[in-house]
Structure formats: C-alpha cells, structure tokens
Legacy VTK file of the C-alpha trace (Angstrom):
# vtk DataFile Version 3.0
C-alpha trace
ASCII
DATASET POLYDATA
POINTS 144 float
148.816 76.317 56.578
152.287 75.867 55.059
152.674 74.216 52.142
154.155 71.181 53.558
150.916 70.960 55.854
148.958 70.937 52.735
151.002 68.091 51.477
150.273 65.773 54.208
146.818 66.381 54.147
146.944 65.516 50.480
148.834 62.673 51.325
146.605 61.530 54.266
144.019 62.047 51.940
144.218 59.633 49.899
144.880 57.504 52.216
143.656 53.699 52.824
141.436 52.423 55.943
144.395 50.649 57.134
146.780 53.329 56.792
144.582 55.396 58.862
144.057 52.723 61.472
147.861 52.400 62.102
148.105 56.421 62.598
145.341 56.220 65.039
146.978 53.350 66.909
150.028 55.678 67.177
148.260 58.762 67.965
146.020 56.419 70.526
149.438 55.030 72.301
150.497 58.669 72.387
148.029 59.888 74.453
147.832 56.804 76.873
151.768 57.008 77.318
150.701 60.344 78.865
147.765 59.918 80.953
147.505 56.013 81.441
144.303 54.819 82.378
140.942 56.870 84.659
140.308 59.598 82.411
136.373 60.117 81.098
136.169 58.959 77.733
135.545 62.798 76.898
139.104 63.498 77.917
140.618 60.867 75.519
138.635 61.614 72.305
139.282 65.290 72.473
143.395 63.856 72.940
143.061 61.678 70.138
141.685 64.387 68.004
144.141 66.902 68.903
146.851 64.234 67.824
145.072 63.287 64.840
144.374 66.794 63.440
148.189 67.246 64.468
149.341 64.061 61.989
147.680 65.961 59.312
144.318 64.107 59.257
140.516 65.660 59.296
138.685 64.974 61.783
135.478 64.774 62.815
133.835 64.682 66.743
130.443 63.799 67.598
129.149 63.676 64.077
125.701 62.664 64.146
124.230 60.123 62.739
121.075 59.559 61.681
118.758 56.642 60.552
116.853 56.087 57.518
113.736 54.114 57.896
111.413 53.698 54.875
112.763 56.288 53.182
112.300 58.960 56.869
115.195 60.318 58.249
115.126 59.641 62.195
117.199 61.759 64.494
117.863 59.368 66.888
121.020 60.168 68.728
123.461 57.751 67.150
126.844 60.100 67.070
130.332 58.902 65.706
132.814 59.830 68.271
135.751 60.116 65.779
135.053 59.829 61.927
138.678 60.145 60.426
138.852 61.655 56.470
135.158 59.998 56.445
136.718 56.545 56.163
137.599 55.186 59.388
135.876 55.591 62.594
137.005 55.283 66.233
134.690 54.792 69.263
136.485 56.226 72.392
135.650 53.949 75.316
137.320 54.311 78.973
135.309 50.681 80.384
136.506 48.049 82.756
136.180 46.161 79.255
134.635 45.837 76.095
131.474 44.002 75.387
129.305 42.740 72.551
127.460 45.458 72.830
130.342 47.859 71.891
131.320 45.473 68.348
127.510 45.574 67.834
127.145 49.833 67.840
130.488 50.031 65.978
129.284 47.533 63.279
126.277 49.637 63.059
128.370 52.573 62.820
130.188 50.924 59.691
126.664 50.059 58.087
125.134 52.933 58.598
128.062 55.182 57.043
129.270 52.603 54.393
132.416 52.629 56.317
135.226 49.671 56.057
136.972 49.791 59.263
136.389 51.164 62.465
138.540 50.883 65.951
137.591 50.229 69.165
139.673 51.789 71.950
139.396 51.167 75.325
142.208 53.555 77.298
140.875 51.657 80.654
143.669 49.431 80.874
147.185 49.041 82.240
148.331 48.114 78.213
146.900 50.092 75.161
147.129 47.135 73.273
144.976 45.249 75.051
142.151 47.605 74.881
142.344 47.658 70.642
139.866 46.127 68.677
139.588 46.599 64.786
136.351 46.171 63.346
135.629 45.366 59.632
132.043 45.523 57.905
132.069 42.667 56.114
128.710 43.501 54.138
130.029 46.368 52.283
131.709 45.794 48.913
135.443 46.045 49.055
136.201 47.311 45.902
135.049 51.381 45.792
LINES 1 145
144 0 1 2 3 4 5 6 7 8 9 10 11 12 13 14 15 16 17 18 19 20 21 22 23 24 25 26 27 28 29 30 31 32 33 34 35 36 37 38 39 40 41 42 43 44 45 46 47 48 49 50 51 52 53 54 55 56 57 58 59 60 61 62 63 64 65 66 67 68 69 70 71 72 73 74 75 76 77 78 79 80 81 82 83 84 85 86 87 88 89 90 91 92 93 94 95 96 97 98 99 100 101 102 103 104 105 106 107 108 109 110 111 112 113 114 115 116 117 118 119 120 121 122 123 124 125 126 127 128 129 130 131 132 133 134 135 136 137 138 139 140 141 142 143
C-alpha cells in the first residue's frame, strides 16, 4: 500500500453513513452498467466488494451475525452480506422486487449491529435506481 492508498483509507475512515452510502451507490451503478440485470446475487456482492475495497473502503462479506437472547449468544445464521468500515451495511438482492420482508431483515440488521444506515440493492431491474432503497434505524441514538 502506497501512501496515497493509506490516505484514502484514512479518509474513508472517518467517514459518515451517508458518505458511504453515496460511494456504494456509485460503486453499485458501476457494476450494473457492466452486467445489467440476471446475475445470482453472489455474483453482484463479490462486484460490489471488489469496487468498494477498490474506492479505498474495508469491507466486510458474509459477516455473521449472531443473536443475544437473555444474555446467550445464538448462532443462528443471520450474516451481513456487505458491512462497509462497520457503519453501513448493504444487502445484495437480485429479486423480481423487494418486499417487506427484505426492510424487515435489514432493519434487524441495523438493530442488531447498532448500525445507522443500511442499503438495499436490488440489481434485478432494467434501472439501478429503481432497485435502491436506504434504510435508517430510527431507534438508535443519532448522536455517537
């Protein structure tokens, strides 16, 4: 790493949520410039990592997650598919559309990790845009 790679990661560092989010967006419309739609979902997180490591953020795949009920910690398969500096995370979804269901694990997601923000992206359709959702937990306090 050259020095001006550690820069940016400083830099991207200290980052906030929302300055993430846009750099996802952008590393998002990236990859679905190239392929388009009818990839596996697979295909487009390892993308969006590889573009996202490339801007200079860390990155985490399939981090698991687990839950803590009365004080037990319960391995029960939750995994973040993208977990950006351990601020933002992205759910990689390749779906004729998003549900409830989807908002529901990602708010979960945001609970469970203290998280902010997260994104929703849905590369299974003709525009990008159309397949973004951001996703803010409202219940954590605003001001750490």
């Amino acid at each position: 790493m050259d020095r001006n790679d550690a820069t940016t990661q400083r830099e991207r560092h200290g980052m906030h949520e929302n300055e993430i989010a846009e750099g996802v967006v952008e590393a998002a419309f990236r990859v679905h410039r190239w392929f388009g739609p009818g990839l596996l979902e697979s295909a487009y997180e390892a993308c969006l990592a590889h573009e996202l490591i490339d801007m200079g953020f860390t990155v985490e795949q399939q981090v698991p997650l687990p839950l803590v009920y009365r004080n037990v910690r319960l391995d029960v398969g939750y995994r973040l598919d993208i977990w950006i500096d351990r601020k933002l995370i992205v759910e990689v979804k390749a779906v004729d559309g998003l549900h409830p269901v989807h908002m529901a694990q990602m708010l979960t997601y945001l609970k469970l990790t203290d998280c902010r923000l997260g994104l929703l992206l849905n590369f299974h359709t003709a525009l990008l845009k159309d397949g973004i959702q951001r996703v803010a937990n409202k219940l954590v306090e605003f001001n750490k």
